[in-house]
DRENPAMAR-369674 format. One record per residue (C-alpha): residue in three letters; y, z, x. Coordinates in steps of 0.05 Angstrom, whole numbers, padded with zeros to 5 digits, always signed. Layout:
residues N
ALAYZX ...
//
This chain:
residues 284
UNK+00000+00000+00000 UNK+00054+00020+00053 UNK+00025+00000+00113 UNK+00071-00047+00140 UNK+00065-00106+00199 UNK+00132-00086+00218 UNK+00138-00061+00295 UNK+00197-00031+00320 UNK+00203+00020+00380 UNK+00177+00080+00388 UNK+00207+00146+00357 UNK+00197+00190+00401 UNK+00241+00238+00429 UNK+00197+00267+00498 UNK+00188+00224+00556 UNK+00123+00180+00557 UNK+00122+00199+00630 UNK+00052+00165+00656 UNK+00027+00151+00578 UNK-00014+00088+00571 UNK-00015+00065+00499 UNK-00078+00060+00469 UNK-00110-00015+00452 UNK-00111-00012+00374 UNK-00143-00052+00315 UNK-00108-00076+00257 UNK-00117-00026+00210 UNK-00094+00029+00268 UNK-00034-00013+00288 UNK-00008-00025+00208 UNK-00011+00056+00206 UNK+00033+00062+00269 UNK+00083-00001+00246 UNK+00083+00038+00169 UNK+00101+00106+00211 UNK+00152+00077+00250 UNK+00187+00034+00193 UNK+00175+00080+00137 UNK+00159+00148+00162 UNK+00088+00139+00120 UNK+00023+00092+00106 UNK-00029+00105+00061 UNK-00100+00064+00074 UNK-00166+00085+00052 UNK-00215+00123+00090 UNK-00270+00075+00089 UNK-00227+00032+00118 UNK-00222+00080+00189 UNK-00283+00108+00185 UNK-00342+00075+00145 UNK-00382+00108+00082 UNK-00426+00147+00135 UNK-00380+00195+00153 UNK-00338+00210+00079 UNK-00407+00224+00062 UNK-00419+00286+00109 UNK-00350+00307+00100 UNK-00353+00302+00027 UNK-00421+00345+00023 UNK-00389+00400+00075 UNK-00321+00408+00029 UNK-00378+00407-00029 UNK-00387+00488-00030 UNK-00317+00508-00007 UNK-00291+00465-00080 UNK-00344+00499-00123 UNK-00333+00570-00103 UNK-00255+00570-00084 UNK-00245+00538-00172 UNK-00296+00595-00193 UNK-00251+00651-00155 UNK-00184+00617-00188 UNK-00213+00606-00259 UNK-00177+00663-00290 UNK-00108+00654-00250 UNK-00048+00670-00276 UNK+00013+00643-00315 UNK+00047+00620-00265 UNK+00045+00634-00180 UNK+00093+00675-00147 UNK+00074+00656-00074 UNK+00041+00596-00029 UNK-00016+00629-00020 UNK-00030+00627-00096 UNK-00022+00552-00099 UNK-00070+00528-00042 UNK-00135+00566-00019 UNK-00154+00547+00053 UNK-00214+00542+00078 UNK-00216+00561+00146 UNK-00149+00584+00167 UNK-00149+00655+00135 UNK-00111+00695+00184 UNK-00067+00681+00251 UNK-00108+00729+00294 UNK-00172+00700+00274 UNK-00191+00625+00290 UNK-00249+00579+00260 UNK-00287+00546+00313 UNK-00304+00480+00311 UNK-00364+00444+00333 UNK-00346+00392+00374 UNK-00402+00350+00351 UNK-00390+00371+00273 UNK-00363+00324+00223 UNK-00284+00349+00220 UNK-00273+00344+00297 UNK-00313+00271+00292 UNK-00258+00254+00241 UNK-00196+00295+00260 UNK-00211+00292+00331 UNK-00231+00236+00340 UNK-00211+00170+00391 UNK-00185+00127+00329 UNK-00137+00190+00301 UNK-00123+00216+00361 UNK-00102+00142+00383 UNK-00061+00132+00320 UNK-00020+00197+00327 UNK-00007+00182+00411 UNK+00014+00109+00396 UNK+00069+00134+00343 UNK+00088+00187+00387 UNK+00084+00146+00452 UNK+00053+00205+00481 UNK-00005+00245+00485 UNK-00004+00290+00425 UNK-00042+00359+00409 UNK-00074+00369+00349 UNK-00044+00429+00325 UNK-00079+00447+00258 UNK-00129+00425+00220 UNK-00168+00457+00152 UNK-00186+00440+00074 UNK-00144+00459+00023 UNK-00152+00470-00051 UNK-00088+00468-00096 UNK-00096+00512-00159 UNK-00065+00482-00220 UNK-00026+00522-00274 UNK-00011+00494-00326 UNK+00040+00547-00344 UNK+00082+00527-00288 UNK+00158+00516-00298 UNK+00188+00516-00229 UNK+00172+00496-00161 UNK+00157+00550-00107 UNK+00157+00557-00029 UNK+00121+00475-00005 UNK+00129+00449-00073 UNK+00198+00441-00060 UNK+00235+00386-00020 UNK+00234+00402+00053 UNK+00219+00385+00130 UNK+00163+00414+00171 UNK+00190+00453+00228 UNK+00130+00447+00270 UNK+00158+00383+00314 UNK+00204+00338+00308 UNK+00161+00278+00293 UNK+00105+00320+00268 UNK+00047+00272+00242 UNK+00006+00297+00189 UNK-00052+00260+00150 UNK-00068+00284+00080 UNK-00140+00256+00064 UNK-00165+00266-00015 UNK-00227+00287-00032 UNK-00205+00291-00105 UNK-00172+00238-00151 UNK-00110+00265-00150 UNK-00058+00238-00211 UNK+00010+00271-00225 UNK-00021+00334-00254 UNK-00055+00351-00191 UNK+00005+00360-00147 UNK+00009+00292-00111 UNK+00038+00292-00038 UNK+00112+00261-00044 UNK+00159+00233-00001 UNK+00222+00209+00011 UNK+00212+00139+00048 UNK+00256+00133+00114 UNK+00280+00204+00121 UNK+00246+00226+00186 UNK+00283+00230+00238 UNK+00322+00167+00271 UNK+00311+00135+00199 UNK+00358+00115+00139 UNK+00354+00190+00113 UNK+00347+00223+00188 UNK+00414+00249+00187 UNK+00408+00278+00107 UNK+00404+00355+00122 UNK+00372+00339+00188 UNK+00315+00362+00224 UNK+00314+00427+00246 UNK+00363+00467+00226 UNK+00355+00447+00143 UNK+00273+00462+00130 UNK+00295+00470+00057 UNK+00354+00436+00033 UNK+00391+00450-00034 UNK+00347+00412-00071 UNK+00400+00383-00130 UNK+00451+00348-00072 UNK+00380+00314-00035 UNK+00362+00287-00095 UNK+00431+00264-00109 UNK+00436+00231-00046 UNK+00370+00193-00048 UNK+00364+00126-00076 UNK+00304+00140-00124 UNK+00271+00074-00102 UNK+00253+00119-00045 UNK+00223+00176-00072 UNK+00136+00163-00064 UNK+00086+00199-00113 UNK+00019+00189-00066 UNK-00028+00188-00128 UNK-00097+00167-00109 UNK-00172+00165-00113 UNK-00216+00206-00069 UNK-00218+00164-00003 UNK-00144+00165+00001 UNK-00120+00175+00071 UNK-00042+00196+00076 UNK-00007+00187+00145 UNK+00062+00224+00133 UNK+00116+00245+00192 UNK+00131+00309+00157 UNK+00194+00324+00188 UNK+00220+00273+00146 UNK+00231+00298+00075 UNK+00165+00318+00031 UNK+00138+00359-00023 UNK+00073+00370-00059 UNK+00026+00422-00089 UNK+00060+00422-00166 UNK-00010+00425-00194 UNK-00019+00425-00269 UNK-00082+00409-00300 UNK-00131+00397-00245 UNK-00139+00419-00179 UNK-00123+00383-00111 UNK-00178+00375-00045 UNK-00156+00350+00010 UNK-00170+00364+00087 UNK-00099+00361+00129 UNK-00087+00353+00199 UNK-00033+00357+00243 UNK-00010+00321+00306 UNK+00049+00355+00355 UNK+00077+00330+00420 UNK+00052+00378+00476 UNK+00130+00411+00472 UNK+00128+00426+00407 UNK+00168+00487+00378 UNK+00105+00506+00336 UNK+00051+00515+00396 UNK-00020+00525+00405 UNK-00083+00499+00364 UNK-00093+00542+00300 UNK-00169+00531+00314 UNK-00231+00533+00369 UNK-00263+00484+00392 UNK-00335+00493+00416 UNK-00345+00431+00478 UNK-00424+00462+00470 UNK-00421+00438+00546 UNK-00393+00375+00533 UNK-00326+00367+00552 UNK-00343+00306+00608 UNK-00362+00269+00554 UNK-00308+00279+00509 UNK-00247+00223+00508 UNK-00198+00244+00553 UNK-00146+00237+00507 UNK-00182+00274+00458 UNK-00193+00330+00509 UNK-00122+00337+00514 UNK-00109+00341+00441 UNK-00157+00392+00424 UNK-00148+00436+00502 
//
């Protein structure tokens, strides 16, 4: 849908220093172009990846959907904080970190050469990946007004920050679609609208005012649906009505980021030599 054949120059703000860009195929290259031009693309995962893998992933998120709606069925009105609106899966606490597998499914997708590659070709740099987990919105039908991420704001986490949103849920407007406001990351048409850092959560009544509402995205979409967003550009999601919202997220920072360190483990099981290097470096 947005991925674009568009190339322009790189937006990134740290020195590539000795960075080699990665060789890409198509499909990688319209993500980058979309990411550059529009600050988002949106492709489908089979289109990455193959069936063989959204299997396994889908059958690992499988239990984590079932039990996290049986533990919300009787939730309120209306939330009062973020961590009412999405349950996560295996980021619970800062102190204590899931450890990944190297050889499991979600470091063979999140971590792996054809992400990683995507995310250091934007960046023009070798990028970490910072976070990465499964989330499950909890609709409420109740709901009147927008709370904490459902709001209109940039991610402080870097200033370029690439996040992909990937659906494992058909997610319409009453399951609290990812939104965005095309060309506000950053260097872009809206880059300098409340600007990146120093306005994480703009007065939400003068953004809207100032954006042309041609611009505003709704990222509705079938399970499959892979989101590539630069999230310090202008985004919102999470205003869940009817049905819930599954989706694994993960996030890609330059190595200078403000927002530092992995929020995970990483097992190499003994590995590491024949790990990527550039895949090392993301998840060392």
């Amino acid at each position: 849908m947005l991925v674009s054949g568009t190339a322009v120059a790189t937006t990134s703000d740290t020195a590539a220093g000795d960075f080699e860009a990665p060789a890409l195929d198509a499909a990688q290259q319209g993500i980058v172009d979309s990411l550059r031009e529009d600050g988002i693309a949106v492709v489908r995962f089979e289109d990455l990846f193959g069936r063989p893998l959204w299997q396994e992933l889908a059958a690992d998120i499988e239990p984590f959907v079932h039990e996290t709606a049986e533990r919300f069925r009787d939730a309120g009105a209306a939330p009062e904080s973020k961590s009412e609106i999405i349950a996560r899966r295996f980021y619970v606490k800062k102190k204590e970190k899931h450890v990944f597998p190297i050889d499991g499914p979600w470091l063979r997708f999140a971590g792996s050469e054809r992400m990683v590659d995507i995310a250091n070709a934007y960046r023009g740099l070798q990028t970490k990946l910072f976070y990465l987990d499964n989330w499950f919105t909890v609709p409420y039908a109740d709901a009147d007004a927008r709370i904490a991420s459902q709001r209109w704001h940039r991610d402080p986490d870097d200033s370029h920050v690439v996040k992909v949103f990937t659906y494992f849920s058909d997610v319409d407007e009453d399951s609290g679609p990812f939104e965005y406001v095309r060309s506000s990351a950053p260097g872009l048409k809206y880059g300098d609208l409340f600007p990146w850092p120093e306005n994480e959560y703009p007065p939400q009544d003068e953004l809207v005012a100032a954006i042309d509402p041609d611009d505003v995205l709704t990222l509705t979409g079938p399970k499959g649906t892979m989101v590539f967003a630069v999230t310090s550009g202008f985004h919102r999601g999470g205003f869940a009505r009817l049905r819930p919202r599954v989706l694994s997220i993960c996030t890609y920072v330059a190595p200078d980021a403000p927002k530092q360190g992995h929020r995970f483990g990483v097992d190499f099981e003994g590995r590491e030599s024949g790990v990527a290097p550039q895949v090392r470096f993301a998840l060392a």
